[in-house]
C-alpha positions as CSV (number, residue, x, y, z in Angstrom):
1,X,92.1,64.2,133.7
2,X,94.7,64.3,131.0
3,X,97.0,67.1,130.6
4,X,96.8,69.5,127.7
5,X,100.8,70.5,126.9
6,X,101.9,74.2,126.5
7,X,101.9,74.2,123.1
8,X,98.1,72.6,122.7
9,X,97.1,75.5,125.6
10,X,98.3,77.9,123.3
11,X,96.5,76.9,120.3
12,X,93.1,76.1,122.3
13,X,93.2,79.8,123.3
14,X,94.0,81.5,120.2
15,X,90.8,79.1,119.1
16,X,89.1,80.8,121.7
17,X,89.7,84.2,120.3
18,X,88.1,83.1,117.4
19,X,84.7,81.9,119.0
20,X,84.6,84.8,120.9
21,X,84.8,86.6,117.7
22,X,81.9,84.4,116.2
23,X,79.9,84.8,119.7
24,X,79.9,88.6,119.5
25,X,78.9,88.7,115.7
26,X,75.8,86.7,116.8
27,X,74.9,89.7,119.3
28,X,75.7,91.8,116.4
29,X,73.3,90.3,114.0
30,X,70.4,90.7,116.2
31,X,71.0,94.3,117.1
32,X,68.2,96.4,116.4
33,X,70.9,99.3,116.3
34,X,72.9,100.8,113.6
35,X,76.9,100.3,114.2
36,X,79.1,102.7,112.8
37,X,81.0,101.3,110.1
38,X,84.8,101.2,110.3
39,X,87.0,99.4,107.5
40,X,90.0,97.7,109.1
41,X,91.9,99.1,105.6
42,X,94.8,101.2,105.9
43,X,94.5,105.0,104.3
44,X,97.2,104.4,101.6
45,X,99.0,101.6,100.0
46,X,102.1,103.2,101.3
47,X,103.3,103.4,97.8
48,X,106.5,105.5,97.6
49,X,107.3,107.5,94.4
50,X,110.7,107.8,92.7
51,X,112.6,110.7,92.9
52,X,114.9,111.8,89.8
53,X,117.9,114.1,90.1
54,X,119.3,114.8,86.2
55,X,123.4,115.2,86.1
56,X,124.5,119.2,85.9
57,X,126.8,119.8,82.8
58,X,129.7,119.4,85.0
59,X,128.3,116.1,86.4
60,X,127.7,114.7,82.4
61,X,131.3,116.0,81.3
62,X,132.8,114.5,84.0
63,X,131.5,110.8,83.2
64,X,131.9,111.4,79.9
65,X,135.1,112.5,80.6
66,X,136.1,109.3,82.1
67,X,134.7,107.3,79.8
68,X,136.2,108.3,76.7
69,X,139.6,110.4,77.9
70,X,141.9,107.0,78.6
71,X,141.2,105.6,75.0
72,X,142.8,109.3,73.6
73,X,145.4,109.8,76.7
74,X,146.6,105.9,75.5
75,X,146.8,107.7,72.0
76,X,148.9,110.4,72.9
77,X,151.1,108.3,75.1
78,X,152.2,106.9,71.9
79,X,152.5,109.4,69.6
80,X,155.0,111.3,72.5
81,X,156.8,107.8,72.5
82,X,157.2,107.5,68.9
83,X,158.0,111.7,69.1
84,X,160.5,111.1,71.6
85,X,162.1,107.9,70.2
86,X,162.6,109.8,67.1
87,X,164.2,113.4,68.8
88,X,166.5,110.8,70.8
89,X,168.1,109.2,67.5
90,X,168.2,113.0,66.1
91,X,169.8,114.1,69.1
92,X,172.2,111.4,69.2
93,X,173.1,111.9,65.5
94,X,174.3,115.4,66.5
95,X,176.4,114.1,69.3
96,X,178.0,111.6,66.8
97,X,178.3,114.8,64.6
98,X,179.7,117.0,67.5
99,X,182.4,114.1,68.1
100,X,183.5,113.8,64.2
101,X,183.8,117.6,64.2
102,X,185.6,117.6,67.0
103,X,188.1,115.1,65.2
104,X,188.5,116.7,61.9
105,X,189.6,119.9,63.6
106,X,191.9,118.0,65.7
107,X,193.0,116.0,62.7
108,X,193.6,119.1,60.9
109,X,195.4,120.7,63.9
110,X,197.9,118.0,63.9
111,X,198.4,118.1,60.2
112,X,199.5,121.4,60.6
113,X,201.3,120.9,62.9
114,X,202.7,118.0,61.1
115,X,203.3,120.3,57.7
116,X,205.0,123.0,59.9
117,X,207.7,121.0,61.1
118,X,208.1,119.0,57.7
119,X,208.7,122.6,56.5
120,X,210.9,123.5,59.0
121,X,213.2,120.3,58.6
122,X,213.1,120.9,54.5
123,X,214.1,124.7,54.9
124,X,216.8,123.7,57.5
125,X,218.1,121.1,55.3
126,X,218.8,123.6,52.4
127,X,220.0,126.5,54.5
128,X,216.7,128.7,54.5
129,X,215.6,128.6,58.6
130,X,216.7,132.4,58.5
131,X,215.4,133.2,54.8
132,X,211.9,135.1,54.3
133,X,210.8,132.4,52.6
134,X,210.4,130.1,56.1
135,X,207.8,133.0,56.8
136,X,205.8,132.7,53.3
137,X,205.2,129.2,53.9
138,X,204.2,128.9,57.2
139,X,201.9,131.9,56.7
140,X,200.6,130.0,53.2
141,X,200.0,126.6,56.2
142,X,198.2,128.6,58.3
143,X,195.8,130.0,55.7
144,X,195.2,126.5,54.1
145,X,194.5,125.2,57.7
146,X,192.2,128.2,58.2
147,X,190.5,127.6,55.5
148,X,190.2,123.9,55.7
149,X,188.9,124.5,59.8
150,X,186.5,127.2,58.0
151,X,185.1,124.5,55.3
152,X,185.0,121.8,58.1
153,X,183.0,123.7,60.3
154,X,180.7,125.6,57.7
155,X,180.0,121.8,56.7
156,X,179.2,120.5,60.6
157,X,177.1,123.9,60.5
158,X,175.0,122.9,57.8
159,X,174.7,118.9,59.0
160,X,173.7,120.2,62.3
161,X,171.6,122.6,61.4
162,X,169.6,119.6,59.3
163,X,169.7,117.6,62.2
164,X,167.7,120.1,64.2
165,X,165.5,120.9,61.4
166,X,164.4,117.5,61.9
167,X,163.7,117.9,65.3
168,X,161.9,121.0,64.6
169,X,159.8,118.6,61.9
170,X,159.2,116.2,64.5
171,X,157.8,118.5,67.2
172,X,155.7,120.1,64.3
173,X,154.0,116.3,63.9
174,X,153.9,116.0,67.0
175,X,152.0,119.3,68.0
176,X,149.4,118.4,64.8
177,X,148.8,114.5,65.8
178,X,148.1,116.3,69.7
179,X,145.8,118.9,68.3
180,X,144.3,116.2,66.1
181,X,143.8,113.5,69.2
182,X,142.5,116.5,71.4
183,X,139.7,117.1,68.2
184,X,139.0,113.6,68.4
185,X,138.5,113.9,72.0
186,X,136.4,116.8,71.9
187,X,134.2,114.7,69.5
188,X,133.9,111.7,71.5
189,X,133.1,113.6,74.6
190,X,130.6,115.7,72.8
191,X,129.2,112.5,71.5
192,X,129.0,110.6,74.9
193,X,127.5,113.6,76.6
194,X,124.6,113.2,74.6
195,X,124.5,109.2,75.8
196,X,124.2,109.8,79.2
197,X,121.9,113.2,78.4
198,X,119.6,110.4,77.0
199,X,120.5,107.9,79.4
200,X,119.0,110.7,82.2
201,X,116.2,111.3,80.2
202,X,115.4,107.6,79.8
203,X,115.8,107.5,83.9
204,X,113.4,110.6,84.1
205,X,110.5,109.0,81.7
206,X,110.9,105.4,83.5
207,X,110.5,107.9,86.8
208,X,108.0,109.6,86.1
209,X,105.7,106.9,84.8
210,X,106.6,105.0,88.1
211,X,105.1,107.8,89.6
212,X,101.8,108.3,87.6
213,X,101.1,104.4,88.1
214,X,101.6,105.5,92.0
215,X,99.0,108.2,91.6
216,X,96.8,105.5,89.7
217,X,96.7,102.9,92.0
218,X,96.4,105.1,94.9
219,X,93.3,106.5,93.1
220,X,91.6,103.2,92.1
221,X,92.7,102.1,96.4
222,X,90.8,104.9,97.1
223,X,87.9,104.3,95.5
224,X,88.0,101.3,96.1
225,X,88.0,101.6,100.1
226,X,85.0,104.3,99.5
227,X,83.2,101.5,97.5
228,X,83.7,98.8,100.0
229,X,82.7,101.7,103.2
230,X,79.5,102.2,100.9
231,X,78.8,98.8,100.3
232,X,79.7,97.7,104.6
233,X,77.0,101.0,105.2
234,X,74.7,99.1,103.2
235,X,75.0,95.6,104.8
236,X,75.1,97.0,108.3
237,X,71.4,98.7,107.4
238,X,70.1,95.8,105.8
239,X,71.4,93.5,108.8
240,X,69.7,96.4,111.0
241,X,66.9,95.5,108.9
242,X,66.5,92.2,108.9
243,X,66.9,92.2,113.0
244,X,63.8,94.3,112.9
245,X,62.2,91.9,110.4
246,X,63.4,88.9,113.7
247,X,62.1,90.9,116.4
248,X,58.1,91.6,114.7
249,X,58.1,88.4,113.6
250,X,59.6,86.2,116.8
251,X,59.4,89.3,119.5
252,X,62.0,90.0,122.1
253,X,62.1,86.5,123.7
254,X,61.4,84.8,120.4
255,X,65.0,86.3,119.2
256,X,66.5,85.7,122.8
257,X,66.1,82.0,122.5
258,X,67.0,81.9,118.7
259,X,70.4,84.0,119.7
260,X,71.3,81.2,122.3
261,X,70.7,78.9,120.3
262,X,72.9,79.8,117.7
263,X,75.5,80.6,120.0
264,X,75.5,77.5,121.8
265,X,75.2,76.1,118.4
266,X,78.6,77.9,117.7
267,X,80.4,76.4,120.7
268,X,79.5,72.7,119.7
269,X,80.6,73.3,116.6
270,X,84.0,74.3,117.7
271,X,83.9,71.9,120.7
272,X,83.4,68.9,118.3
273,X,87.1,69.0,117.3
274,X,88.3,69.0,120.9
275,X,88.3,66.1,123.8
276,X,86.4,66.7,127.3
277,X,89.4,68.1,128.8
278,X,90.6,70.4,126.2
279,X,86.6,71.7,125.8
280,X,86.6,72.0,129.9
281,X,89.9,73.6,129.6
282,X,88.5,76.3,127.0
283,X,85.3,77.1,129.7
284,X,87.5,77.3,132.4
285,X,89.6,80.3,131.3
286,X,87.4,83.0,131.6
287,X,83.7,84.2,132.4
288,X,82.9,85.1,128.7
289,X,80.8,82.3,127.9
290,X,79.0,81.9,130.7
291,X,78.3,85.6,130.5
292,X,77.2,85.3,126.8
293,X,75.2,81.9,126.7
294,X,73.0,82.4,130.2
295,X,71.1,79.7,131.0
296,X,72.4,77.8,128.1
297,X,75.4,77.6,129.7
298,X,75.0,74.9,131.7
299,X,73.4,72.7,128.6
300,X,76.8,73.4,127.2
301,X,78.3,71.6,130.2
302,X,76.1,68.9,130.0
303,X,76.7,68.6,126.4
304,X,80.7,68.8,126.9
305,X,80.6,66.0,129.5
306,X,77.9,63.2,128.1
307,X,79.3,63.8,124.3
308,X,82.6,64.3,124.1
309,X,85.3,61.7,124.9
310,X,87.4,62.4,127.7
């Protein structure tokens, strides 16, 4: 006898299965009782719905906040430049003013000092060191250098003093282009907080007609596992039926010898694809069909070893 390999035992017995299956629903045709119908459906499609969380007002101004705050942050990055750029050649302007102050007092100091001693040499030269008149003139110096140190500095006053106006005109722009950007900010972000607030909505539509079409199909399921229960019901009284019809018509051992029949019927069927070893095989691995085919059992043998090659 040939051997059948591990893989062909495997498939010969989940073939098995399957007559077994076929075997039983011959019994069940003939039974003159009513079998309880169950549908091998699940309960639900298993459908899961959507769930839809909107953003709080913090949550939208925050991601609007990030999407429109580095565009107007970039802005005021360059306005401070330009500010600052501007305040540092202003400032430096007064330090260059500072430094030529600085010089025409000390020029000025040294032409006094300069005139003094001119004077001095002159009066000593015509006999006058000791005179009243040595006083007169250095008092008339020191009032001309006064005055000149007053005019010098009332005029580095008055240059300064535009210099830092000009700062003061630069910081006003400045704080008016800030105030403007932070208006255009508050725009924008008013602006994309109504995006996403329709973006969300969008999401919460799109959610919640998921959902509905969950409901929906889960409804028609429903029905239509009650329809298919109904209809089963139906088939398993008309089969109950129709047995009864057998039974009048052929009586008990009428329908005995008709059930064999068929089943034996079913296992030649089957057998037809296999060789006698694999079919012997199949017989061999349990008592079900000689529990199930009787007497016919042994025509079935017969059958398996006169037809079928080996």
């Amino acid at each position: 006898m040939a051997e059948i390999s591990a893989d062909r035992q495997q498939k010969l017995l989940e073939e098995y299965e399957q007559l077994k299956e076929k075997i039983l629903e011959i019994d069940h045709k003939y039974s003159l009782s009513y079998h309880e119908v169950k549908l091998d459906m699940p309960e639900s499609l298993g459908l899961q719905k959507l769930t839809f969380t909107p953003h709080t007002e913090e949550e939208l101004q925050q991601l609007a906040l990030q999407e429109v705050k580095p565009k107007y942050d970039e802005k005021l990055r360059v306005l401070q430049k330009s500010t600052d750029t501007s305040k540092n050649t202003v400032l430096y302007n007064i330090s260059v003013q500072e430094e030529k102050n600085r010089q025409q007092l000390s020029q000025l100091e040294e032409q006094l000092s300069d005139d003094k001693k001119s004077l001095s040499d002159k009066l000593a030269y015509n006999g006058l060191w000791y005179s009243t008149i040595k006083q007169q003139a250095e008092n008339s110096l020191q009032q001309d250098y006064l005055a000149s140190v007053e005019e010098q500095n009332t005029r580095h006053e008055a240059q300064i003093a535009a210099l830092e106006e000009k700062i003061t005109q630069l910081d006003s722009v400045y704080s008016e282009g800030a105030a403007s950007i932070q208006e255009q900010l508050q725009t924008a972000l008013a602006a994309e907080i109504e995006v996403f607030r329709e973006k969300d909505e969008k999401q919460r539509i799109a959610v919640e007609k998921y959902n509905n079409t969950v409901d929906e199909k889960e409804n028609k399921y429903k029905a239509s596992c009650a329809r298919a229960l109904q209809y089963a019901i139906q088939a398993e009284y008309e089969r109950a039926f129709e047995a009864a019809k057998i039974y009048a018509e052929l009586g008990e051992a009428g329908v005995q010898q008709q059930m064999m029949s068929e089943k034996l019927s079913c296992c030649k069927i089957q057998f037809t694809a296999y060789n006698r070893t694999e079919a012997l095989f199949v017989m061999s691995i349990d008592s079900f069909l000689q529990t199930n085919l009787g007497d016919y059992y042994s025509a079935l043998e017969d059958w398996v070893n006169t037809i079928l090659r080996p």
